[in-house]
N, C-alpha and C positions, 0 to 999 in steps of 0.2 A: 442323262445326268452325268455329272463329271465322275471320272474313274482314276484312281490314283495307284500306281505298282511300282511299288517299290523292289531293288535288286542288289547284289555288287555285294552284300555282308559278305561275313565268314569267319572265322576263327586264324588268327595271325598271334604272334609275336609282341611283345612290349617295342616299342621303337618300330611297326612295320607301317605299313600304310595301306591303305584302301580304296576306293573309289566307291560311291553309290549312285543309284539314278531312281530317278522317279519318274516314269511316261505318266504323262497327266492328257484324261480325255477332255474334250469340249471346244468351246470358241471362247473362251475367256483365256486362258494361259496369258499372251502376251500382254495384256493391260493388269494382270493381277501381281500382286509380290505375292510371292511362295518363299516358303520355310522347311527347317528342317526338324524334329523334336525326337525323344529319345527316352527311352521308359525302363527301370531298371525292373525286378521283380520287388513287390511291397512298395514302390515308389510312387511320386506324382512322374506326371506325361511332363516336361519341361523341352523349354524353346532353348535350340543347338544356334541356330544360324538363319537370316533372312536377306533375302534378294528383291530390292522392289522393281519396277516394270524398267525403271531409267537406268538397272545394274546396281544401283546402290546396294551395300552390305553392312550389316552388323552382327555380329556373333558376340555370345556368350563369353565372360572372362575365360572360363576352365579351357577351352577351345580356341580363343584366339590368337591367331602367328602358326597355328598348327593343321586348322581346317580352312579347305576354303571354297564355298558355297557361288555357284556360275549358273548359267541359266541358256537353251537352245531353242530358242523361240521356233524354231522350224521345225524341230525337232519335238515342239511342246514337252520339254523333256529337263528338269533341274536336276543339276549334279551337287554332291558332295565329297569333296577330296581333304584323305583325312590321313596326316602326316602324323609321324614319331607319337604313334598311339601308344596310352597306358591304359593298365588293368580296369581303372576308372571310368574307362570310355564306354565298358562293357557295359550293354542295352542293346533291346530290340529300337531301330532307326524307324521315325513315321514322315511325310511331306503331308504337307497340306499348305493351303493359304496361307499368308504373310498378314493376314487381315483378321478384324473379327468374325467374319463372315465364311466359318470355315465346311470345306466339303465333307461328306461323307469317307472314315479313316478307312485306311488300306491297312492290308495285313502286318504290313512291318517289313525288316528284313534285321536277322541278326547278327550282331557284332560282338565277337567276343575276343579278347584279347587279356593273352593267359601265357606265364611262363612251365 
């Protein structure tokens, strides 16, 4: 079954930046769009960023011009790179599918950003 692991959090800065990754197992990655989504505590799970299989992107208002969501088909592996972050941003990060067809969720990884 596909396997999703997420990495890269941490705790930074207001204005710092981050990087995240996702190793995604199986033989589907390259024909599938993958995303990025982000859960605060008491909150709904919502959709950060999406990359479909041709590179296309669309990201969330609160995040776009500041994140920005790539994909390493060889690497089965999607990044997110996330600039001039605020306290707002702070949530645990999930990947999954781009689709409604999504895999079984990964641990998360946390992001917290705090003056």
């Amino acid at each position: 079954q596909v396997q999703l692991v997420e990495s890269g959090g941490g705790l930074v800065q207001p204005g710092g930046s981050l990087r995240l990754s996702c190793a995604v197992s199986g033989s589907v990655f390259s024909i599938n769009a993958m995303a990025w989504f982000r859960q605060a505590p008491g909150k709904q799970r919502d959709l950060v960023a999406v990359i479909g299989s041709d590179n296309s992107t669309t990201y969330v208002n609160s995040v776009h011009g500041r994140f920005t969501i790539s994909r390493d088909n060889a690497k089965n592996t999607v990044y997110l790179q996330m600039n001039r972050l605020k306290p707002e941003d702070t949530a645990v990060y999930y990947c999954n599918s781009g689709s409604r067809h999504f895999f079984s969720w990964g641990q998360g990884t946390q992001v917290t950003v705090s003056s």
